[in-house]
N, C-alpha and C positions, 0 to 999 in steps of 0.2 A: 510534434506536440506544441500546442499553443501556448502563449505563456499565460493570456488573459484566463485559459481552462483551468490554471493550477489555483492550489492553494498556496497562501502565504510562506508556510513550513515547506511545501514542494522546489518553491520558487527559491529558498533559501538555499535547500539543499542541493539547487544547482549552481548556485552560484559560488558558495563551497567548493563544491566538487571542482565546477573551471579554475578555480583559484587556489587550488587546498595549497600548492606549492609558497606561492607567495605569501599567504597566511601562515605558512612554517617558515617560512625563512622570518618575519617577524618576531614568531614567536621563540625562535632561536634567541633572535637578536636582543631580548627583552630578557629572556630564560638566563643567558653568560652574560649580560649587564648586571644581575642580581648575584651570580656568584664567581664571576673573573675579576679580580681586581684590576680596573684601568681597560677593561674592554671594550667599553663604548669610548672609543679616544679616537683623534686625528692617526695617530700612529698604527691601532689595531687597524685602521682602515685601510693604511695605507698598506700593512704586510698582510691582508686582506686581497687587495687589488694585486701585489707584487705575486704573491702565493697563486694566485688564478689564473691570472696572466697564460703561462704553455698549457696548463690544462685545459683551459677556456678553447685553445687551439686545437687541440688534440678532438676532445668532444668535438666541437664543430665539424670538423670532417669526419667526424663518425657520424652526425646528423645524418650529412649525404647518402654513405651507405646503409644505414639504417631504413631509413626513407626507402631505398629502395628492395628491401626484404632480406637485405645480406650482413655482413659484419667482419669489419678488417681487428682480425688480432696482432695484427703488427705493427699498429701505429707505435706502440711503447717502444719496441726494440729500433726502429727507423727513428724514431727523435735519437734515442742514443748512438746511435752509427753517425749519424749528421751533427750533432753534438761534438762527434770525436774528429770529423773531417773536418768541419768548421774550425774548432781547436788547431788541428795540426798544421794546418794552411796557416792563420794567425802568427800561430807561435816560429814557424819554423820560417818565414818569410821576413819575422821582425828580429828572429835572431841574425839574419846576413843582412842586416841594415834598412830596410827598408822602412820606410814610414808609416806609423800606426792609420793615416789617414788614405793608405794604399792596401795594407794586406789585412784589414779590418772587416773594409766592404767586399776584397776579393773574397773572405773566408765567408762570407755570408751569401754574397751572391754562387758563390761555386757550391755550398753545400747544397741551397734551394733549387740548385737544377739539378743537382744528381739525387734532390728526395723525389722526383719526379719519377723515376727508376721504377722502387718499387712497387708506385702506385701504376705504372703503365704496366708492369707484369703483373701483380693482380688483376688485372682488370681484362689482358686477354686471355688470363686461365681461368677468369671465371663466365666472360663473355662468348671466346670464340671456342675455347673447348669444354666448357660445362661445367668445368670443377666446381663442387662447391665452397663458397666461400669461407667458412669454413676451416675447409682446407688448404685452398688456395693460401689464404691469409695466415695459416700456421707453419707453411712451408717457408715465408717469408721473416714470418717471425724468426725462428732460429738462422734463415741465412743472414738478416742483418744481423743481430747478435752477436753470430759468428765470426761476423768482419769487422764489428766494434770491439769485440776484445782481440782480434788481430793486430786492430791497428794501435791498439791502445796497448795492448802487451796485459790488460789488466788492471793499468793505473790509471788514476786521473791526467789529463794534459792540464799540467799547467805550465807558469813560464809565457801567459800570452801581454800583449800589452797593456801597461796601468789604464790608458783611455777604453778598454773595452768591458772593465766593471761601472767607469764612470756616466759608459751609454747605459747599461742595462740598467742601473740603480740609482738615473738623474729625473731630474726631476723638473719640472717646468719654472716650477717658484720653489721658494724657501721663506718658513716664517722662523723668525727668532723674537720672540719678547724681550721686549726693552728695547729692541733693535730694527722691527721691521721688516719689511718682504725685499726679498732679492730675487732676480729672474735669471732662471737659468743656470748660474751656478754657487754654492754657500757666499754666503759674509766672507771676504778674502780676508779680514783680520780675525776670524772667529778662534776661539782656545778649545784645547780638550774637553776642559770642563763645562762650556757649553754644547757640547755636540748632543748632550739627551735630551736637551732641551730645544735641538732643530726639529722645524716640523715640513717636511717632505710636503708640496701639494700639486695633483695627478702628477703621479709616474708619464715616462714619456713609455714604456710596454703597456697600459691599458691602452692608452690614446692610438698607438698603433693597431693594439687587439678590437679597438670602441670601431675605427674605420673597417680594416677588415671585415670582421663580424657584421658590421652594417651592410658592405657591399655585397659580402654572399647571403646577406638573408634577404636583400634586396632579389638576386637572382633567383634564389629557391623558390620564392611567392610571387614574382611578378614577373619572370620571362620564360618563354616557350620552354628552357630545357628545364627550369625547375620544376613546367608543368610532369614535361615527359619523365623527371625524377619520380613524381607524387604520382603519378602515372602505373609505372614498371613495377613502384610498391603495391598500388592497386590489384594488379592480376596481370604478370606480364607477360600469358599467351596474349590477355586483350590487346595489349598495348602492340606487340607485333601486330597482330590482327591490323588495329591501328593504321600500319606504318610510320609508328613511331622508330625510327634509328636505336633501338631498343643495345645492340653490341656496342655504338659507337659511346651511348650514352652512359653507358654503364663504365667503360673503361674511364668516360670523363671524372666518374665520380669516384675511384679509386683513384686515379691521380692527384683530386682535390685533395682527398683525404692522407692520402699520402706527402702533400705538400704542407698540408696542417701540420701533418707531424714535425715533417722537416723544420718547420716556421718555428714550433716548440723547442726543438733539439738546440734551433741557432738562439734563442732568445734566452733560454737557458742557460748556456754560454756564457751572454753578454750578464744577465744576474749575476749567477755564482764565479764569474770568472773563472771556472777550469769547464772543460771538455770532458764528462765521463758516460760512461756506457751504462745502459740501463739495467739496472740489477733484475734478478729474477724477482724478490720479493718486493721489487714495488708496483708491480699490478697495474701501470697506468694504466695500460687497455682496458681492463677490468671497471676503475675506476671511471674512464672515458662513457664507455658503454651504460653502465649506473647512474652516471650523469643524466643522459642523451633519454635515457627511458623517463627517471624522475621529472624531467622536463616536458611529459606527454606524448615520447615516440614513441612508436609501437614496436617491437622483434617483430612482428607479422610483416610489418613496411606499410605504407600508405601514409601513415599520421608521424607529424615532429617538425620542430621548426626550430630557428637559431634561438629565437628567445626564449624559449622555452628549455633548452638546453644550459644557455648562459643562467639561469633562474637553477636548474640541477647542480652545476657547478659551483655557486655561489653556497648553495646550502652545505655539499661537501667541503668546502674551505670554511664554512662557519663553525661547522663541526668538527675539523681539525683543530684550527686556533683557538675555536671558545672551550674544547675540551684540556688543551694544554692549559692556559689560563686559570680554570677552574681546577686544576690539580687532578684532573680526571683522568684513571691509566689509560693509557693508547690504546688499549687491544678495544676498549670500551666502541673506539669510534668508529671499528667493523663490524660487532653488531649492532649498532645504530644504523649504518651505513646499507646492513643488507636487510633490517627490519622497514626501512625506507622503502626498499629496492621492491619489495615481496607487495608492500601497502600500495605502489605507483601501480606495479602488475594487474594487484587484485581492482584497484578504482579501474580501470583499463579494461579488464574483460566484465567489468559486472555493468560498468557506468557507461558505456561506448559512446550512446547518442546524447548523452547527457553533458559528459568532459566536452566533447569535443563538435557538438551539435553548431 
């Protein structure tokens, strides 16, 4: 459809339609300015970006699979497995002496290879033997699970080194009124009583999540295997037809996805400083997927992109902390959350050529 054909109101309500997200995430933002006290602040922003930060991750690799018509439910329980190996590796290496600037980056680098695990057995239970994903991805769920509260006995790991809250929760600058910007690390003579009044500026966790996120949504939209992603979600007898690498590609993207997690499980870590295993009722998967769709992916596969996801995510974190804020009970911001979810669906099957024309 042409645009010059349409009417004024036609034209409106397409451009609406492409945007509606970003037009709700303002009006969020406007909505908890007017009844959160202190919402609109340097600070809400900042545990804005802190709060997104693993989930931004988690969603993104659900991107991947999504795109291509499937969906891993085990990203949640694989961040917490790697969560707890990361943890344990830290802690138990600094306890026999060894230097937080040795068993820091071992605990991070050793958990991001073995989150590669699960995503490579998804990916050939659902490529080379057909399982569906599914199931695939639920059979994974409860084995990670299983070996996070193994390893964990149940508890939190703590016990890991003071420098490994100081990555996760540093900051690039520091402003203090009356006082000034400092880079890198607070005012060395700063007091208690000033610390509510530091203002954190960019976290060094989005700046890492800002690059990543860039790179792979670089990949998804501009090289061959993002094509053969957007591809395999299209119809993927076609795409074998094709001779698109249709097994090989599929397993790359449960590995991605799998490595997001892992990426969330470690970085979560360095935030909270302890190591814990993912509980049943916190739904990241759930939440990930809710994200990945409010962002314009389709469950069919074919349509979704990183930004678009990142734009899902942000609203679900606005609607966490601006409902806290606002004195609003918690239960309130699941049905928000799934009245969202149901509205993305329905623009989706009514608007197809329109959202995403």
């Amino acid at each position: 459809m042409e645009n010059n054909r349409l009417s004024f109101g036609q034209r409106v309500a397409i451009q609406v339609g492409r945007n509606w997200v970003t037009l709700f995430l303002v009006v969020l933002v406007v909505l908890f300015s007017l009844t959160g006290r202190g919402f609109f602040s340097p600070k809400t922003l900042n545990n804005v970006l802190l709060t997104s930060s693993p989930a931004l991750l988690l969603a993104a690799g659900e991107t991947f699979v999504i795109i291509t018509g499937g969906i891993d439910l085990s990203v949640g329980f694989v961040r917490g497995l790697i969560s707890v190996i990361s943890a344990i590796i830290m802690r138990d290496l600094y306890a026999q002496g060894y230097s937080p600037s040795f068993c820091i980056p071992l605990g991070i680098v050793v958990g991001l290879a073995l989150g590669l695990l699960p995503g490579l057995i998804n990916g050939i239970l659902v490529a080379r033997f057909r399982v569906p994903p599914f199931i695939a991805t639920l059979g994974m769920y409860g084995v990670a699970n299983g070996f996070a509260l193994r390893f964990s006995k149940g508890f939190p790991i703590t016990f890991l080194p003071p420098e490994v809250g100081q990555i996760g929760n540093g900051f690039f600058a520091y402003f203090l009124p009356g006082r000034g910007v400092s880079f890198f690390e607070r005012h060395p003579d700063i007091v208690e009583g000033e610390m509510r009044n530091l203002i954190g500026i960019v976290p060094y966790s989005i700046v890492v999540v800002a690059v990543l996120l860039s790179v792979f949504a670089f990949i998804l939209s501009r090289t061959q295997f993002g094509q053969h992603v957007y591809a395999i979600g299209g119809n993927i007898d076609a795409a074998r037809r094709a001779g698109i690498p249709v097994d090989r590609d599929l397993i790359r993207v449960y590995m991605i996805s799998s490595f997001f997690a892992a990426l969330s499980g470690v970085m979560s870590t360095l935030i909270f400083s302890i190591g814990t295993h993912t509980q049943f009722s916190a739904s990241l998967e759930l939440f990930a997927i809710a994200a990945v769709v409010i962002g314009g992916a389709s469950l069919m596969g074919g349509k979704g992109s990183i930004w678009g996801t990142t734009l899902g995510v942000f609203v679900l974190a606005l609607l966490e902390i601006g409902f806290l804020m606002s004195g609003i009970l918690p239960f309130y911001r699941y049905i928000a959350v799934g009245t969202i979810l149901v509205f993305a669906v329905v623009i989706d099957q009514t608007f197809p050529e329109v959202v995403y024309e």
